[in-house]
NUMARKOL-760033 format. One record per residue (C-alpha): residue number from 1; residue in three letters; z, y, x. Coordinates in steps of 0.2 Angstrom, whole numbers, plus 5000, padded with zeros to 4 digits. Last residue first. Layout:
# residues N
{num=NUM; residu=ALA; z=Z; y=Y; x=X} .
...
# end
This chain:
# residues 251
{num=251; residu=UNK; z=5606; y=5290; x=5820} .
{num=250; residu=UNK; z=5621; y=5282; x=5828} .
{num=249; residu=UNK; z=5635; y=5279; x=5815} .
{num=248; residu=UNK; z=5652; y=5287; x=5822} .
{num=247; residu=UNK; z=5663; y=5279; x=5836} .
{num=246; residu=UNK; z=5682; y=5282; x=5833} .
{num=245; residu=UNK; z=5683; y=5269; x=5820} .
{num=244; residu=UNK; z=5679; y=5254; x=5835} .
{num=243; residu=UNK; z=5697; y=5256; x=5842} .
{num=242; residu=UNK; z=5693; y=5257; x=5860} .
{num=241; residu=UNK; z=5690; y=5247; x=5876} .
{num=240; residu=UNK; z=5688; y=5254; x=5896} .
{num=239; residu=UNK; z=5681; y=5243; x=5907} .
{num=238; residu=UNK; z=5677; y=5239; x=5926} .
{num=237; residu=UNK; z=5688; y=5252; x=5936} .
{num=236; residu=UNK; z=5682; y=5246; x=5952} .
{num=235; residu=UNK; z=5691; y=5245; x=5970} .
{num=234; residu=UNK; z=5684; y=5237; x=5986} .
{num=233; residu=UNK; z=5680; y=5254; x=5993} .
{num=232; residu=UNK; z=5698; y=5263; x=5992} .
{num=231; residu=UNK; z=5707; y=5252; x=6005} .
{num=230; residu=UNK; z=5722; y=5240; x=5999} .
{num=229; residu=UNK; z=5741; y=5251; x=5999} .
{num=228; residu=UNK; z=5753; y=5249; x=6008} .
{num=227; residu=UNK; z=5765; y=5235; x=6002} .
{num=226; residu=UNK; z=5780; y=5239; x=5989} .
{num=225; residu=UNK; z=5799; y=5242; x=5995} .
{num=224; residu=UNK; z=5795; y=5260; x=5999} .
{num=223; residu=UNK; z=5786; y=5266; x=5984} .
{num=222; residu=UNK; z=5805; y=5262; x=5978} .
{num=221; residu=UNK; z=5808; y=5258; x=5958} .
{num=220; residu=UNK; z=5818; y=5243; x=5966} .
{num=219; residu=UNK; z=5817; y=5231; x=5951} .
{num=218; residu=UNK; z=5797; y=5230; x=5956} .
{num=217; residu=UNK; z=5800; y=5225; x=5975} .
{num=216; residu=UNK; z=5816; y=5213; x=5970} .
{num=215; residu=UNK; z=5804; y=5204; x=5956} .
{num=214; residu=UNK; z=5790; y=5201; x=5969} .
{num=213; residu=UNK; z=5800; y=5193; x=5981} .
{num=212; residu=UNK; z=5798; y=5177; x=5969} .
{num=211; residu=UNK; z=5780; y=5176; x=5980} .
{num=210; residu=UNK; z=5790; y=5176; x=5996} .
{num=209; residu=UNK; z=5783; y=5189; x=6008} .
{num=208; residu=UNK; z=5775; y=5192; x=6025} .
{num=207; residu=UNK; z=5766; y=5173; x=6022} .
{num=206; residu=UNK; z=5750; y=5184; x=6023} .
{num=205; residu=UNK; z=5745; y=5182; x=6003} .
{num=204; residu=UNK; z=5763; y=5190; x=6000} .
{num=203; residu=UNK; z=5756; y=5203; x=6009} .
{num=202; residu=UNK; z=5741; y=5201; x=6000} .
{num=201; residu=UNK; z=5748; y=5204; x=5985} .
{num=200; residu=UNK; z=5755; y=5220; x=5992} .
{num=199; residu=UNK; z=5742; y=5229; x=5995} .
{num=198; residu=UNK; z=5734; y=5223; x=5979} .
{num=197; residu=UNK; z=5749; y=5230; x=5969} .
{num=196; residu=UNK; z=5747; y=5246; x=5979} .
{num=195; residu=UNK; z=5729; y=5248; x=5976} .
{num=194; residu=UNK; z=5730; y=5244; x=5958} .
{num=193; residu=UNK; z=5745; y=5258; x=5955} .
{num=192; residu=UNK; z=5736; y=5270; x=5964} .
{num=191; residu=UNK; z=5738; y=5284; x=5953} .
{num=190; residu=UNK; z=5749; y=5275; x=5938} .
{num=189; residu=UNK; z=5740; y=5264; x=5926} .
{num=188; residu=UNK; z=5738; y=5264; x=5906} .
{num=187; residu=UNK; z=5736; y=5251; x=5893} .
{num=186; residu=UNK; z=5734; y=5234; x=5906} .
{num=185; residu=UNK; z=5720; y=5224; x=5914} .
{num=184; residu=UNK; z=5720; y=5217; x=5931} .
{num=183; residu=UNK; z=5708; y=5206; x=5938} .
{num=182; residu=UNK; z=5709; y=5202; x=5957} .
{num=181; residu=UNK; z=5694; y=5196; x=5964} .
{num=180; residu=UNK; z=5692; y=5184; x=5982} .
{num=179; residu=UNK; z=5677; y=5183; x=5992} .
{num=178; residu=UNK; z=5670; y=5170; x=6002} .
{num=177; residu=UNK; z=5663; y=5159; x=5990} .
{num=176; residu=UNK; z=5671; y=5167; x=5971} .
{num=175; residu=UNK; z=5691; y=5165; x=5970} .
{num=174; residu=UNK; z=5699; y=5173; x=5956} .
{num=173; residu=UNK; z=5714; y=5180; x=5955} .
{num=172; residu=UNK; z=5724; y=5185; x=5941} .
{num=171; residu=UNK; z=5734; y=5199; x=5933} .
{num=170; residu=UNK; z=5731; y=5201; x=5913} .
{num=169; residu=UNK; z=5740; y=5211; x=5897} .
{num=168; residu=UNK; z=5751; y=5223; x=5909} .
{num=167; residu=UNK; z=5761; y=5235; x=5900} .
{num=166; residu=UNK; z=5763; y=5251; x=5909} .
{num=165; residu=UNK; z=5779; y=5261; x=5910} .
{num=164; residu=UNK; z=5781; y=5273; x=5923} .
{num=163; residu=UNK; z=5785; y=5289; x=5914} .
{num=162; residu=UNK; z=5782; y=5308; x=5913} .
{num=161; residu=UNK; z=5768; y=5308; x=5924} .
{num=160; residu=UNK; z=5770; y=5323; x=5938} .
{num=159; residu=UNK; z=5765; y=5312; x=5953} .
{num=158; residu=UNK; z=5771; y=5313; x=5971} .
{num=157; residu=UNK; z=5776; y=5297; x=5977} .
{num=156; residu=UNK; z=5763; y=5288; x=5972} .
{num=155; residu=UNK; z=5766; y=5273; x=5959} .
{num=154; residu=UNK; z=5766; y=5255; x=5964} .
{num=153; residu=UNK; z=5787; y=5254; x=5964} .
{num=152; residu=UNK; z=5788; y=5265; x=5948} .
{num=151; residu=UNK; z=5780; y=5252; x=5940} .
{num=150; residu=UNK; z=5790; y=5249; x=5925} .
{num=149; residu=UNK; z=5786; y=5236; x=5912} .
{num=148; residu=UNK; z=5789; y=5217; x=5918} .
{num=147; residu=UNK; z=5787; y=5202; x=5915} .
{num=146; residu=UNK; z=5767; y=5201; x=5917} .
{num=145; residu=UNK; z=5770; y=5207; x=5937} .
{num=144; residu=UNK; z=5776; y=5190; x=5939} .
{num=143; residu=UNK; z=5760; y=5183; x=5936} .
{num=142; residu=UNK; z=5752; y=5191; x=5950} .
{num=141; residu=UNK; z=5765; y=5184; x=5961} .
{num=140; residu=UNK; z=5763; y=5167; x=5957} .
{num=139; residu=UNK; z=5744; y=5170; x=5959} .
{num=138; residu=UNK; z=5746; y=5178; x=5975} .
{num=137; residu=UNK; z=5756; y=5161; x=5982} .
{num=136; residu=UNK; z=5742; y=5153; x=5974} .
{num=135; residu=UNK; z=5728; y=5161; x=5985} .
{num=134; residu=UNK; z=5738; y=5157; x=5999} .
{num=133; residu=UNK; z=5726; y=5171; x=6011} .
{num=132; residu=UNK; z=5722; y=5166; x=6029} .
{num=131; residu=UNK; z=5715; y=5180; x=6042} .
{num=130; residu=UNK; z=5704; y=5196; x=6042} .
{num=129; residu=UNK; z=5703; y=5204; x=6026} .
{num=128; residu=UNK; z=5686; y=5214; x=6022} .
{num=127; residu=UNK; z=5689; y=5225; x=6008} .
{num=126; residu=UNK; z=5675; y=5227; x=5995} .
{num=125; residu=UNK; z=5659; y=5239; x=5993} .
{num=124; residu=UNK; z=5655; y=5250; x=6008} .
{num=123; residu=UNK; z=5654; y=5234; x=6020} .
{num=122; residu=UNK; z=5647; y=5223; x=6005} .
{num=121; residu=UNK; z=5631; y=5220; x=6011} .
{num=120; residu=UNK; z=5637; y=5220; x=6030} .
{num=119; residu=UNK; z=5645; y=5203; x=6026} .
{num=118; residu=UNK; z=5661; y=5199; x=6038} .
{num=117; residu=UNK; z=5670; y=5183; x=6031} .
{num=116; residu=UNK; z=5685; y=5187; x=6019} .
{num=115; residu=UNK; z=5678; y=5197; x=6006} .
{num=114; residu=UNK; z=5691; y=5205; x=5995} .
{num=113; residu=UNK; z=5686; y=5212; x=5980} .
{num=112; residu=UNK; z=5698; y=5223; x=5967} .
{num=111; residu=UNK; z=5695; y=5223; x=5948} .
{num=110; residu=UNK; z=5702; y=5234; x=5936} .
{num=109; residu=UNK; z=5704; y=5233; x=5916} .
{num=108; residu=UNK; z=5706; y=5247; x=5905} .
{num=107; residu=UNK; z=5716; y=5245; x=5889} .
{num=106; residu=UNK; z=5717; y=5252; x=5872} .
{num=105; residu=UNK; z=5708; y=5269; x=5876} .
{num=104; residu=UNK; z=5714; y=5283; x=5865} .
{num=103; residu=UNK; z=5722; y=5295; x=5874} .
{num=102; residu=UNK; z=5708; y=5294; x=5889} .
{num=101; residu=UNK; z=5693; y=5295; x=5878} .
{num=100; residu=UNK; z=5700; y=5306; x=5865} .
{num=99; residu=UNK; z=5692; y=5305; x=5849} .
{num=98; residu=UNK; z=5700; y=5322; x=5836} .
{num=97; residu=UNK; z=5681; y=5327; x=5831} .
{num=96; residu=UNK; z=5674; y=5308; x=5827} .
{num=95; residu=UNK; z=5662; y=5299; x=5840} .
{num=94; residu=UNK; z=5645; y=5302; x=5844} .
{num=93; residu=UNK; z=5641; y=5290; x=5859} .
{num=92; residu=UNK; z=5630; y=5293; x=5876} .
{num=91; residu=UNK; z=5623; y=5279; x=5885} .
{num=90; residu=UNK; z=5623; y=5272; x=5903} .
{num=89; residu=UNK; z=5624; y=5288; x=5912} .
{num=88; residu=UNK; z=5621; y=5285; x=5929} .
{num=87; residu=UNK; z=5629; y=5290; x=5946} .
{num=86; residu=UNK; z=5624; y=5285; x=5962} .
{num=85; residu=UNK; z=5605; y=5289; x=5964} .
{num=84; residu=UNK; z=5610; y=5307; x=5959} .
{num=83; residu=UNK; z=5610; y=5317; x=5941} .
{num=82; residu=UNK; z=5596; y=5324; x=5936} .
{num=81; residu=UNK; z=5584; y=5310; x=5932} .
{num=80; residu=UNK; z=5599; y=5303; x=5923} .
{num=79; residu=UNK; z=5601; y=5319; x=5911} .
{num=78; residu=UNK; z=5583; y=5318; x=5907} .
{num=77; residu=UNK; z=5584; y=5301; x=5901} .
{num=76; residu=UNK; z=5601; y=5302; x=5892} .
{num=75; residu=UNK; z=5598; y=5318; x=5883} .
{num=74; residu=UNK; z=5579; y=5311; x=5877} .
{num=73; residu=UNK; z=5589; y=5293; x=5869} .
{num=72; residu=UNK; z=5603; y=5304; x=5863} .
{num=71; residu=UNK; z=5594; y=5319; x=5855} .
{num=70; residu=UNK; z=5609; y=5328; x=5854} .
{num=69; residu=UNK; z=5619; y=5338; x=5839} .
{num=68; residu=UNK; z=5623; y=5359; x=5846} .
{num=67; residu=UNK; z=5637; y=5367; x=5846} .
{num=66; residu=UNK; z=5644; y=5354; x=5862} .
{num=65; residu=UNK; z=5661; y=5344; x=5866} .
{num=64; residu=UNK; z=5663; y=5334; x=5878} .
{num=63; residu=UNK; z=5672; y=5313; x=5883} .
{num=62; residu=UNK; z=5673; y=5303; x=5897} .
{num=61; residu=UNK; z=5670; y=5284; x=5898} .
{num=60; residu=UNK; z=5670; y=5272; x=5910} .
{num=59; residu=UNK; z=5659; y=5256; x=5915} .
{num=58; residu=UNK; z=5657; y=5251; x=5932} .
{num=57; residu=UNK; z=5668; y=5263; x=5942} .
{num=56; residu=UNK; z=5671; y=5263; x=5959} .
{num=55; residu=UNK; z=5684; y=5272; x=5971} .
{num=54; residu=UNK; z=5680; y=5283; x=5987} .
{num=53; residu=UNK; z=5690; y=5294; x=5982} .
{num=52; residu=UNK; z=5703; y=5292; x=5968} .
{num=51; residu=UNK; z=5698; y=5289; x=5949} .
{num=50; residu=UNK; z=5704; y=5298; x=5936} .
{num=49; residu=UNK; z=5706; y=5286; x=5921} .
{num=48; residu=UNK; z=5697; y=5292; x=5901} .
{num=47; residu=UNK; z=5688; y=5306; x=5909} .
{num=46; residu=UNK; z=5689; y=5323; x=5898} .
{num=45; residu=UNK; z=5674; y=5332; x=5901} .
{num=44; residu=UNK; z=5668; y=5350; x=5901} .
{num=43; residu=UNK; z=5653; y=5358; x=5895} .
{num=42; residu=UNK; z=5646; y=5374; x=5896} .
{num=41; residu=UNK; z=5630; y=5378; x=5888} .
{num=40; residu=UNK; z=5611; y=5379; x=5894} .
{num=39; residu=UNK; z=5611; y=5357; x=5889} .
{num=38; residu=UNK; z=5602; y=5353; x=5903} .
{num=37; residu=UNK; z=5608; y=5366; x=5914} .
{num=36; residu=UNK; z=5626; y=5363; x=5910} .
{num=35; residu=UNK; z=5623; y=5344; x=5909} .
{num=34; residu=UNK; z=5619; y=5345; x=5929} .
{num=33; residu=UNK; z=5634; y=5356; x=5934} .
{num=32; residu=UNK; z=5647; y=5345; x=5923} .
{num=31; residu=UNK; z=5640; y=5327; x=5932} .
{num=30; residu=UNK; z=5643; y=5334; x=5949} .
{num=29; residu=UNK; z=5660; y=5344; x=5947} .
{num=28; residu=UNK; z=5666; y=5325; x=5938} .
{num=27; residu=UNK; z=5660; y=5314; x=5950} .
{num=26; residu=UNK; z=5668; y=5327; x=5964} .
{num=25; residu=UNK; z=5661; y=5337; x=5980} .
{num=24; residu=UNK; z=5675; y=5345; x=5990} .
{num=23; residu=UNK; z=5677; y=5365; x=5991} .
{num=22; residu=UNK; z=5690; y=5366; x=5977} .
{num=21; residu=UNK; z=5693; y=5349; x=5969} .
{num=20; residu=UNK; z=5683; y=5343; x=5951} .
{num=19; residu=UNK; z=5691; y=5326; x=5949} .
{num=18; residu=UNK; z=5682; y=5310; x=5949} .
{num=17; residu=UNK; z=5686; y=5305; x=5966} .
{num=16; residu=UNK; z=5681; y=5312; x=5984} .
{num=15; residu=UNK; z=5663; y=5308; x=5981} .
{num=14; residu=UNK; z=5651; y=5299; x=5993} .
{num=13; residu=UNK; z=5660; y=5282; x=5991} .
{num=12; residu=UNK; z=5662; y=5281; x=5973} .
{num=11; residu=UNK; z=5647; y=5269; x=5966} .
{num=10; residu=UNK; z=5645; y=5279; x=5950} .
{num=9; residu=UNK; z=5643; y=5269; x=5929} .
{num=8; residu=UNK; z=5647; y=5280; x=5911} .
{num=7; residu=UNK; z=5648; y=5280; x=5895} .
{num=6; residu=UNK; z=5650; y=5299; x=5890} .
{num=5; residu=UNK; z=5659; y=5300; x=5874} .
{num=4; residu=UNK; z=5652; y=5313; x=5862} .
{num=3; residu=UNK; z=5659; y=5327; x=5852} .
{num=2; residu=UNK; z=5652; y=5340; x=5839} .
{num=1; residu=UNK; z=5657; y=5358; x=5839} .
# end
């Protein structure tokens, strides 16, 4: 069997997530049926993040396995044509036999958009919050984040990971017109850890919080003691990096 990663690009809000679910369409359901009939065997993918419904991804990367070596430039067009307006496959990577594309990523990095003027472009594509933000207040917090390792506060209650520890690399905003980005990028996340952070950034944002109130949400371990979570549609996971020995030469 030979392996490839799947790079990878889908605007989230027709699906509900990547994962294959009973009797609800998926990114991954949708992408599997289509190389199945291109390919006349049966594939399976291996995402390197599952992302939750109605969440973005720019640039991700998902792993298979087939008996038979790929004409990538022909696989790639054909495959495309198949698959809807909304997903794309941006290129397809022979990598060694033991490559995972979720064990071995490095880092991912998120970003979440805020728009804070009404703009019906980006109605199914960013979070539009009402009201003023301290940008630097946010800031503060954000950076915060950076001295810590356990996110059990920004983690779903019902989860079956093993642990909670994540080590943040980057947190910061940045401020673009009307619209505000948060930039997050770190080794692994919890299920709707970048939601929840967001959330309660912009609670803090709000004048509902301190920004030094950042350190008694996260020492709690408590969903509780962390905001609600920001809205699915302004999410993106933007990039996932790996060690370059994975990938083989490209013939």
């Amino acid at each position: 069997m030979k392996r490839y990663f799947l790079e990878l690009s889908y605007a989230g809000k027709n699906y509900h997530g990547w994962q294959r679910q009973p009797s609800m369409i998926s990114i991954q359901q949708t992408i599997e049926d289509r190389m199945r009939l291109l390919l006349r065997e049966p594939v399976e993918l291996t995402v390197a993040g599952r992302t939750d419904a109605g969440v973005h991804a720019k640039r991700t990367f998902a792993h298979f396995d087939v008996e038979k070596s790929l004409d990538i430039p022909m696989t790639i067009n054909r495959l495309n044509s198949f698959l809807p307006q909304d997903i794309a496959v941006m290129n397809i990577l022979p990598v060694k036999a033991g490559a995972h594309a979720r064990y071995d990523a490095i880092d991912r990095t998120y970003r979440y958009i805020i728009v804070t003027k009404k703009n019906p472009f980006m109605t199914d594509w960013a979070w539009r919050h009402q009201g003023p933000l301290d940008v630097k207040a946010m800031q503060e917090a954000a950076e915060i984040l950076m001295k810590y390792e356990d996110f059990k506060s920004f983690s779903k209650v019902k989860t079956d990971v093993k642990t909670f520890i994540c080590q943040i690399k980057e947190a910061r905003w940045e401020i673009k017109d009307d619209r505000l980005d948060f930039v997050i990028t770190a080794n692994r996340f919890l299920r709707n850890m970048v939601r929840a952070i967001v959330g309660t950034l912009v609670d803090i944002g709000s004048g509902k919080y301190e920004p030094e109130q950042m350190h008694r949400i996260i020492q709690a371990r408590d969903r509780r003691a962390a905001g609600a979570s920001a809205p699915p549609q302004g999410l993106y996971l933007e990039n996932v990096r790996y060690p370059q020995e994975i990938f083989l030469p490209n013939h």
